[in-house]
TIZA-488943 format. One record per residue: residue in one letter; x, y, z of N, C-alpha, C in turn. Coordinates in pm, whole numbers. Each point is the difference from the previous one (the first is absolute). Example, Ala and Ser with C-alpha at 12.3 -4.5 7.8 and 13.67 -1.06 7.14 Angstrom:
<"A", <1319, -569, 780>, <-89, 119, 0>, <90, 120, 0>>
<"S", <-35, 105, -72>, <82, 119, 6>, <-77, 109, 73>>
! end
This chain:
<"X", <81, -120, 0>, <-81, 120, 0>, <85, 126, 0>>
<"X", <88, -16, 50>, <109, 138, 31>, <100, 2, -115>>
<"X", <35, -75, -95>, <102, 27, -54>, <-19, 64, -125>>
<"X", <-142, 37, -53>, <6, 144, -65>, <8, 106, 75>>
<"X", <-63, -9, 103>, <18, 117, 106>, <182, 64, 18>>
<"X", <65, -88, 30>, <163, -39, 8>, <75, 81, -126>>
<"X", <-85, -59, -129>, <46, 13, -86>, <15, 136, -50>>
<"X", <-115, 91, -23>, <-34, 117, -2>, <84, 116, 84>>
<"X", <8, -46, 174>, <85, 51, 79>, <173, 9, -69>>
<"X", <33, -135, -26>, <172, -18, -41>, <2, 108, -143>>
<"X", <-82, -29, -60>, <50, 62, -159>, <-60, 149, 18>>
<"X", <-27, 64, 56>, <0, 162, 17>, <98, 48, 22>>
<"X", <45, 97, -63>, <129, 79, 4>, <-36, 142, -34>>
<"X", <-65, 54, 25>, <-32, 143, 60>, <29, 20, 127>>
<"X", <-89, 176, 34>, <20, 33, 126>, <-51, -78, 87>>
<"X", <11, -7, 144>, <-92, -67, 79>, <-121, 115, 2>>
<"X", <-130, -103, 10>, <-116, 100, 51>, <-63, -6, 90>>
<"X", <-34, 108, 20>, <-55, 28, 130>, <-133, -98, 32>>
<"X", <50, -100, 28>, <-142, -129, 45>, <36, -44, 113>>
<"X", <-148, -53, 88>, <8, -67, 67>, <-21, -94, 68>>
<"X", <25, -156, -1>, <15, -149, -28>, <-87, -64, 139>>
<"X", <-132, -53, -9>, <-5, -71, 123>, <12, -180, -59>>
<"X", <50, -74, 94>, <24, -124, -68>, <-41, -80, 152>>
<"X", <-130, -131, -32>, <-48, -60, 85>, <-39, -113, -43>>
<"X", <17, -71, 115>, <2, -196, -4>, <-60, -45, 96>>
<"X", <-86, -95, 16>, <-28, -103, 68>, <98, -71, -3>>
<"X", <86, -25, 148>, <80, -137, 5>, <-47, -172, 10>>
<"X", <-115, 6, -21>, <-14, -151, 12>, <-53, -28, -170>>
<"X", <58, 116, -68>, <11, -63, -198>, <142, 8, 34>>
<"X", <85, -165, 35>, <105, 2, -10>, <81, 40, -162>>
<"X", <-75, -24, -98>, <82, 13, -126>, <8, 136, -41>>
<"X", <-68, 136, 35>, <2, 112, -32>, <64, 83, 113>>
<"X", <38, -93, 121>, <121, 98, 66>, <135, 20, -56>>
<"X", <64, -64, -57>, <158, 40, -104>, <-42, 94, -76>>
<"X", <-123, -27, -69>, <-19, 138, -99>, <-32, 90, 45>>
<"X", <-47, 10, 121>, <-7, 157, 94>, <96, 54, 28>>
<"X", <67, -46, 97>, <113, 49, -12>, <153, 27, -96>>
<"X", <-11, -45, -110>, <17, 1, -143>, <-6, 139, -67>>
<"X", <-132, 25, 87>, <-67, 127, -126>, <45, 130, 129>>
<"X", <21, -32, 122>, <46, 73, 103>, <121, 79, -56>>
<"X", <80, -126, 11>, <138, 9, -66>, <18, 103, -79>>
<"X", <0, -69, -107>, <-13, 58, -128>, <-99, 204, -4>>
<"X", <-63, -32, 62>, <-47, 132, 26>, <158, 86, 21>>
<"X", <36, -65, 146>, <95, 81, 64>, <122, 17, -114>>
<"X", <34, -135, -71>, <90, 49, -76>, <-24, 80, -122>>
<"X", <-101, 66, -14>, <-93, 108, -96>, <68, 114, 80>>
<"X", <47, 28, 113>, <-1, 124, 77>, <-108, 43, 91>>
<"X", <-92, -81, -12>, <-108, 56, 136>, <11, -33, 143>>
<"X", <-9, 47, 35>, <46, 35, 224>, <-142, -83, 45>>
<"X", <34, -120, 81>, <-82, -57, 48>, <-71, 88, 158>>
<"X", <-127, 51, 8>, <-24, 81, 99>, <-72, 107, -98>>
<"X", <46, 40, -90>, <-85, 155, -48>, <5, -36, -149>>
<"X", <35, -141, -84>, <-46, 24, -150>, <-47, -165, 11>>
<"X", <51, -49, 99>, <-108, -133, 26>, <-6, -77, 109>>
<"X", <-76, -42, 9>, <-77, -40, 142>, <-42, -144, -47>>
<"X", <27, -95, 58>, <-12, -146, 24>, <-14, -94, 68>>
<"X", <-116, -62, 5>, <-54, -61, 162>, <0, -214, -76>>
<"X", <15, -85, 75>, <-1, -106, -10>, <-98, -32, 143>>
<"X", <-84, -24, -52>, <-91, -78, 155>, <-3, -107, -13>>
<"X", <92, -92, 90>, <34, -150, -30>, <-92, -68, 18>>
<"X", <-114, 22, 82>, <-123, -73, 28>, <-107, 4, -103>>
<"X", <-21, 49, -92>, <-89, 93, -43>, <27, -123, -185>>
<"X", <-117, 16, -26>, <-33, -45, -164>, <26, 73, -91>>
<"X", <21, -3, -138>, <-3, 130, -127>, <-128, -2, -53>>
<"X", <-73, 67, 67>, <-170, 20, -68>, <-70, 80, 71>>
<"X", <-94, 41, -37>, <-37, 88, -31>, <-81, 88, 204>>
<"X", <-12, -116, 26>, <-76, 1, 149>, <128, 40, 58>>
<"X", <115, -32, 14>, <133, -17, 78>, <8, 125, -25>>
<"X", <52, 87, -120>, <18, 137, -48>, <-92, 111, 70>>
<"X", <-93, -25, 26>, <-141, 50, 29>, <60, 107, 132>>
<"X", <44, -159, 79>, <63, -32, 146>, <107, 152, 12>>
<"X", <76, 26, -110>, <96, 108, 32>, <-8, 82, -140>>
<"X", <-97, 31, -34>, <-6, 126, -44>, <69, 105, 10>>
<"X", <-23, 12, 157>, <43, 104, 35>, <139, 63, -41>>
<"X", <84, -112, 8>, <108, 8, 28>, <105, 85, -189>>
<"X", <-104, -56, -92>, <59, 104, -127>, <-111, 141, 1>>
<"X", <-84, -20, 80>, <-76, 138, 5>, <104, 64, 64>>
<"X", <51, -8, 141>, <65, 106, 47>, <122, 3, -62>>
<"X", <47, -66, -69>, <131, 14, -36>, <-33, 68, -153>>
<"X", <-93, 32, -67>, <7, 62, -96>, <-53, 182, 38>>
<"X", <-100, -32, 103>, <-74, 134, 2>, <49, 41, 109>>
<"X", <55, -45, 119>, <40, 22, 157>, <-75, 17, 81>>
<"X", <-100, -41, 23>, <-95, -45, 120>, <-9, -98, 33>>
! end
């Protein structure tokens, strides 16, 4: 799932832009945790500062669907808008 995502990231060679990245997982989809943190990575090696151009939560308990997400909303709300 991530490695157009990956892909797109590596082959840009412009400025960096001004974006900012939330990246989230359910840890009990063992096969889409490497690619989370993958796309973490790779963010960072884009040049973005983990804390203020992206924000990344792994809830190891937690499923990848749609009810689980629900669960922390919150958590790319405040990190995009700051409340």
């Amino acid at each position: 799932w991530y490695e157009g995502i990956l892909d797109e990231i590596r082959k840009y060679t412009g400025p960096k832009k001004d974006l900012r990245f939330y990246v989230d997982v359910g840890g009990r989809e063992l096969q889409l945790v490497p690619g989370y943190h993958l796309v973490v990575s790779t963010l960072e090696q884009g040049g973005y500062q983990k804390g203020s151009e992206i924000e990344s939560f792994l809830d190891k308990d937690a499923e990848h669907n749609e009810i689980a997400w629900a669960h922390r909303l919150w958590r790319p709300l405040k990190f995009m808008f700051g409340r």
